[in-house]
C-alpha positions in Angstrom: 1.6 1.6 62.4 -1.9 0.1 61.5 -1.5 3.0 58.2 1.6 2.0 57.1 0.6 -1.2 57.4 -2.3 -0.7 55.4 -0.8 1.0 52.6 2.1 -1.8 52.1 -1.1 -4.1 51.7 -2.7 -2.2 49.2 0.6 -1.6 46.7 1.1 -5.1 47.2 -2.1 -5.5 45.5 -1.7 -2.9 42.8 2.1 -4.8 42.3 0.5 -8.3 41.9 -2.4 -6.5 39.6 -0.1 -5.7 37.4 2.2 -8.1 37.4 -0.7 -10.1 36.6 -2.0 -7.8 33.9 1.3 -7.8 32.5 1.9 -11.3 32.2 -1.8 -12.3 30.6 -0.9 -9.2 27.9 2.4 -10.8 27.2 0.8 -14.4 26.8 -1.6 -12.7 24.6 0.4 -11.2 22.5 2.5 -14.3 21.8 -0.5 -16.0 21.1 -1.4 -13.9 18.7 1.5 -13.5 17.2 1.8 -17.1 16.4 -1.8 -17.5 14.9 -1.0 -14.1 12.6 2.5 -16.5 11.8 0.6 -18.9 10.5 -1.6 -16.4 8.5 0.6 -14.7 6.2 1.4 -16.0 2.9 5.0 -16.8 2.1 5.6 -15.4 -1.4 9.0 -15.8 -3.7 12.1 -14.2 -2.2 13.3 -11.3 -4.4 16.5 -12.2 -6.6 17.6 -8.7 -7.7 19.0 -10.5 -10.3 19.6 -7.5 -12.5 22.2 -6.3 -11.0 20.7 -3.2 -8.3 22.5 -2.8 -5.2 21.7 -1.2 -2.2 24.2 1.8 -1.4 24.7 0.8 2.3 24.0 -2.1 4.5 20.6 -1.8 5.9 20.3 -0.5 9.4 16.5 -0.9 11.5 16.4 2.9 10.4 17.6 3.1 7.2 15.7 4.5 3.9 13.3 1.9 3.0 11.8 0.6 -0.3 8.9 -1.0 -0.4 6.9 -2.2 -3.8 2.9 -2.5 -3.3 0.6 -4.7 -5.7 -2.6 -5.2 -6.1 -4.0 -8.0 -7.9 -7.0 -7.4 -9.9 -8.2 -11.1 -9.2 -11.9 -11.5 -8.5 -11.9 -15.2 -7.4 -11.8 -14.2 -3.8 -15.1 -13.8 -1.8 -16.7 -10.3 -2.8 -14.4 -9.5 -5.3 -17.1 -9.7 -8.4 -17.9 -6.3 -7.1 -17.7 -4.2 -10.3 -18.2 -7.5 -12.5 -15.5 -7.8 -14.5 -12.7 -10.5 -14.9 -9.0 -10.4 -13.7 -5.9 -12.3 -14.9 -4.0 -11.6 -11.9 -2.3 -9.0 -13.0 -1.0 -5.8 -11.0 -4.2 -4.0 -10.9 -2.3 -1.2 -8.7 1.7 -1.0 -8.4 3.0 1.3 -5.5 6.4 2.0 -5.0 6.4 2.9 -1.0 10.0 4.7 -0.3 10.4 5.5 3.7 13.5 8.1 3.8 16.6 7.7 6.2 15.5 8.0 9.9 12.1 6.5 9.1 10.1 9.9 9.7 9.0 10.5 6.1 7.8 8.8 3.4 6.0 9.0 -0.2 4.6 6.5 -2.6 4.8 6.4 -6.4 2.1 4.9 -8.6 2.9 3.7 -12.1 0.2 3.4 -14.1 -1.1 -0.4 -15.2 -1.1 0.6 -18.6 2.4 1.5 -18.7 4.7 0.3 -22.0 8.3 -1.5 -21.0 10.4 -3.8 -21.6 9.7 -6.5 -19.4 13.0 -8.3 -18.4 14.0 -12.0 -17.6 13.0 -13.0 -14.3 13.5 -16.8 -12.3 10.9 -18.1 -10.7 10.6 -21.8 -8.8 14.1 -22.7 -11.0 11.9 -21.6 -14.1 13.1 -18.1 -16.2 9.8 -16.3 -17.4 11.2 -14.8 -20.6 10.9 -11.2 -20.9 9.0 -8.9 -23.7 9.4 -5.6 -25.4 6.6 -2.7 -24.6 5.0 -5.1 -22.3 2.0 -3.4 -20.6 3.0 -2.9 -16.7 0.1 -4.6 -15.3 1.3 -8.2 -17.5 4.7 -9.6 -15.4 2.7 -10.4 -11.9 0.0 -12.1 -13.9 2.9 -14.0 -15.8 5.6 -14.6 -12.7 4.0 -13.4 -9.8 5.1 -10.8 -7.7 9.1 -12.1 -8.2 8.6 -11.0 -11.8 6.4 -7.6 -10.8 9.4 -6.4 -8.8 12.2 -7.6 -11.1 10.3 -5.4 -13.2 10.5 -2.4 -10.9 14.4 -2.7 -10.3 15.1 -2.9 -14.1 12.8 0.1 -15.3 14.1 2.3 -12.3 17.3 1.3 -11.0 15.8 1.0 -7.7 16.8 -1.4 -5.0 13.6 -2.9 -3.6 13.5 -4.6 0.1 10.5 -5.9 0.7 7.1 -6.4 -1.1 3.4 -6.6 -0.1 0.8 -8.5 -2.9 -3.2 -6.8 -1.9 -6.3 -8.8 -3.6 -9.7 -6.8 -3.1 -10.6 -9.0 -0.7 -7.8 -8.5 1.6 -8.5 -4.7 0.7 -11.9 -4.8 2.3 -10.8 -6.8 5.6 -7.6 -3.7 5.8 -10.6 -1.0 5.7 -12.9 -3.0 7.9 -10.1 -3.2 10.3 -9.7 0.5 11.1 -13.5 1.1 11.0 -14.1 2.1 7.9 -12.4 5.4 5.6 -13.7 9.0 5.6 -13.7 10.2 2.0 -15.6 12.8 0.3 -17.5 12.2 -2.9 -18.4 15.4 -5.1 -20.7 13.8 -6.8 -23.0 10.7 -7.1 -22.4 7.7 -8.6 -24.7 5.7 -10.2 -22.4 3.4 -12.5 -25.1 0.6 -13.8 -22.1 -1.5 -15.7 -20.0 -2.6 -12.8 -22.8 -2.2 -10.1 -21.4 0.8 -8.1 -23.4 3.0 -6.1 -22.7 5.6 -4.3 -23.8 9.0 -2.8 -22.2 12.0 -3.1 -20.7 13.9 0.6 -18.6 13.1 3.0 -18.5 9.9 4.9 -16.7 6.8 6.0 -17.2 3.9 3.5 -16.7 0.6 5.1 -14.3 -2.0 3.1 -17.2 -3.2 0.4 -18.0 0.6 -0.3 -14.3 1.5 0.2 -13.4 -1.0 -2.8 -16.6 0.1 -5.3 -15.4 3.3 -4.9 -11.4 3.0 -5.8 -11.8 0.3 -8.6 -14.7 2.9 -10.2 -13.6 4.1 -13.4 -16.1 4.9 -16.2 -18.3 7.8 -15.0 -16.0 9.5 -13.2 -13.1 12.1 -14.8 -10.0 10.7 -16.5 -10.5 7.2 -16.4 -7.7 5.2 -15.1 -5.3 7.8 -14.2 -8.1 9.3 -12.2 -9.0 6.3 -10.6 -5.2 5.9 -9.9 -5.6 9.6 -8.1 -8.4 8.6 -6.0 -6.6 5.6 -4.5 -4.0 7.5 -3.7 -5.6 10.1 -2.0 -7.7 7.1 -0.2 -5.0 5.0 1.2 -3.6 8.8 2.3 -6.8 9.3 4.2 -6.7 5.9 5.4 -2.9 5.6 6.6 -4.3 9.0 8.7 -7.2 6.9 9.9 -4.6 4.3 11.3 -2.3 7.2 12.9 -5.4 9.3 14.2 -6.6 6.6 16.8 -2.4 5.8 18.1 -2.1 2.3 16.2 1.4 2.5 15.8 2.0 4.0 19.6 0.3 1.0 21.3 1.5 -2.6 20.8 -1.8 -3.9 21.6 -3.6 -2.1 18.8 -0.7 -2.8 16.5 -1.1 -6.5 17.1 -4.7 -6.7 16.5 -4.2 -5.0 13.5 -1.7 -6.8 12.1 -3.6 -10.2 12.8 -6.3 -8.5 11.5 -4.8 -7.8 7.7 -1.6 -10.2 7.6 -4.2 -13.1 6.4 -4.9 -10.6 3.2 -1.4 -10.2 2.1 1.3 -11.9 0.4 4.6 -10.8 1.4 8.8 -11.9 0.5 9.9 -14.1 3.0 12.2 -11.5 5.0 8.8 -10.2 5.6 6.1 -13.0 6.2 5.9 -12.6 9.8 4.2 -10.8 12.6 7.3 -9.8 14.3 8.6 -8.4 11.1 5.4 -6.6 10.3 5.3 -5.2 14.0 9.1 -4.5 13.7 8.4 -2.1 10.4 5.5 -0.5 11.5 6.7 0.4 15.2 10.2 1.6 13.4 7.7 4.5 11.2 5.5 5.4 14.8 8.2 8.5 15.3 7.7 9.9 11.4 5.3 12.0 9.7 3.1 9.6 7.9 0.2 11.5 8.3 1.2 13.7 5.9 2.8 11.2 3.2 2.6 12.4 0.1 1.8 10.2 -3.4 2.1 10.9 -6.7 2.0 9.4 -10.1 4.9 8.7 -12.2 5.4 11.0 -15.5 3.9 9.6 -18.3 2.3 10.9 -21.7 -0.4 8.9 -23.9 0.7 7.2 -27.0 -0.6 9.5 -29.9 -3.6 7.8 -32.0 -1.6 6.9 -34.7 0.4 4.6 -32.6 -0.9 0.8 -32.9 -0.3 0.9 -29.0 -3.2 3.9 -28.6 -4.7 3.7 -25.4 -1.7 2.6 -23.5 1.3 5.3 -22.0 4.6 5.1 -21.7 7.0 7.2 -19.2 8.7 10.3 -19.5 12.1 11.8 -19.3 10.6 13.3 -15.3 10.3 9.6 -14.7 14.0 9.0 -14.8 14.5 12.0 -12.6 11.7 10.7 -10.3 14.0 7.7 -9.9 17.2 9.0 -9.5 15.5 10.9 -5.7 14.4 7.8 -4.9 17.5 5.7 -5.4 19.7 8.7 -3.8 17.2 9.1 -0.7 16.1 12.7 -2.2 12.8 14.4 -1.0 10.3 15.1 -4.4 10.7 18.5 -5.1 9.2 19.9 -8.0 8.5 16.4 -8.7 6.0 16.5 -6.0 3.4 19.5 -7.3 0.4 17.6 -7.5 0.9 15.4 -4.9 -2.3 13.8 -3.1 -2.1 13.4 0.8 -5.5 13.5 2.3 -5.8 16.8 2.8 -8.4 18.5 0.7 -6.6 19.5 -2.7 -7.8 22.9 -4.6 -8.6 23.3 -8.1 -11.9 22.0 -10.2 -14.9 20.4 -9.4 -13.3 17.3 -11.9 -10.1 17.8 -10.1 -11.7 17.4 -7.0 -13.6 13.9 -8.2 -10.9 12.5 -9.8 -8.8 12.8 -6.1 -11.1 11.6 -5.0 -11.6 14.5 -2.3 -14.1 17.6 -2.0 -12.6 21.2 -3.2 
């Protein structure tokens, strides 16, 4: 009797325990989710004003679009790192799609130096008038990220749902926030221009290293487009990093880092909040993102000849590269080439411009 006794006493106490853990987490949470609320920045809804529909209503597991920017603004603390000046325009441009079901995904980056035609766009009651072979990089700097992803829906025909604006300082605080990202560097750089130094092997850069080494350009292969290549294969190895230590399978981890990152980003206002943020990312926890794949979209360099030399514009493969997206289609053939983290074949200039050791 004195046993039984006993042992209703002590899972009485494990009961109140947690009950008592349970509740503090829950006040926790909510606490935190209202300072990250008050965190995020609020950006300009998105007007799809040229006439791109979604195919279906949107279901919590339906295919996703998602457009990514990163500003090339230096004013923020740190940002000077490679000493050069920014306008504010779209220093990186990621088109994120997430298929139907939410358990794959794969990101396209267009070039900055991309001719279009810019289109119209509205924003604050004001229309930003649009330009013919306009560089890519030009409509955030002019109208924001509104503008960046009018932009996107009129070149591809592509419904966008959500966007997410990245300075290099919010950058930093999203690498800092996982611990730092393991890269490997073929060789060493030693760039004196833009102050970037870095040695050569693998290792985990924290977020200052992290951005030296994605916004190098000049003494490593192919310039921009192989910049382009290394930050994809980076935010490959880093969207691993995240998976790898269960983010998305524990709410508490999620939280922290969502608070962690949501005062570095500039979202639409569907998406400026924790909850929605939480929502998203707890929706992609069952899919294969460790393996997401990103490419580049097709394009050729203008001949020098051209006034425009120096700049690229896109190919007919771009218009097929669309179509998938817009019709929920894995790459294909489309894909060969494809950075994900894992450590790509080929030439020791292959291997630096990824970004990744052969």
């Amino acid at each position: 009797m004195a046993e039984r006794t006993h042992r209703r006493t002590v899972w009485r106490v494990v009961l109140v325990t947690q009950l008592c853990l349970a509740l503090v987490t829950g006040i926790a949470v909510a606490l935190v989710y209202r300072h990250v609320d008050r965190r995020i920045d609020e950006g300009a809804p998105i007007s799809h004003a040229g006439g791109v529909e979604r195919a279906e209503p949107r279901l919590p597991t339906s295919a996703l679009n998602v457009v990514v920017l990163g500003t090339d603004e230096r004013a923020c603390e740190g940002c000077g790192i490679d000493r050069e000046a920014g306008g504010g325009g779209a220093d990186v441009t990621m088109l994120l799609h997430v298929a139907d079901g939410r358990r794959a995904a794969y990101g396209i980056s267009i070039p900055r130096d991309t001719l279009v035609d810019r289109p119209n766009c509205r924003v604050d009651g004001e229309v930003v008038p649009g330009v013919a072979g306009a560089a890519w990089n030009e409509a955030l700097a002019v109208g924001g990220p509104a503008c960046a992803v009018a932009q996107v829906e009129a070149v591809t025909g592509i419904y966008v749902d959500h966007y997410v604006v990245v300075d290099f300082g919010g950058f930093k605080e999203m690498v800092d926030a996982v611990d730092g990202v393991e890269v490997c560097i073929p060789e060493e750089i030693d760039d004196d221009e833009h102050n970037i130094h870095l040695d050569s092997g693998t290792q985990v850069l924290d977020g200052e290293d992290s951005l030296a080494y994605v916004r190098q350009r000049t003494s490593t292969p192919n310039a921009d487009l192989g910049r382009m290549r290394r930050q994809q294969a980076f935010i490959a190895s880093m969207v691993a990093k995240v998976l790898s230590a269960r983010t998305l399978a524990r709410p508490d981890r999620l939280v922290s880092f969502a608070s962690a990152v949501a005062g570095s980003i500039q979202t639409d206002p569907e998406l400026a909040s924790v909850s929605e943020i939480v929502d998203l990312a707890a929706s992609l926890r069952q899919g294969r993102l460790g393996k997401i794949r990103f490419v580049t979209a097709p394009v050729v360099e203008l001949p020098r000849d051209d006034p425009n030399w120096g700049r690229v514009e896109l190919t007919s493969e771009a218009d097929e590269l669309w179509r998938r997206v817009a019709a929920d289609q894995p790459l294909g053939e489309l894909g060969r080439g494809a950075s994900s983290g894992r450590r790509p074949g080929g030439s020791r200039a292959d291997a630096a411009a990824n970004g990744l050791c052969s």
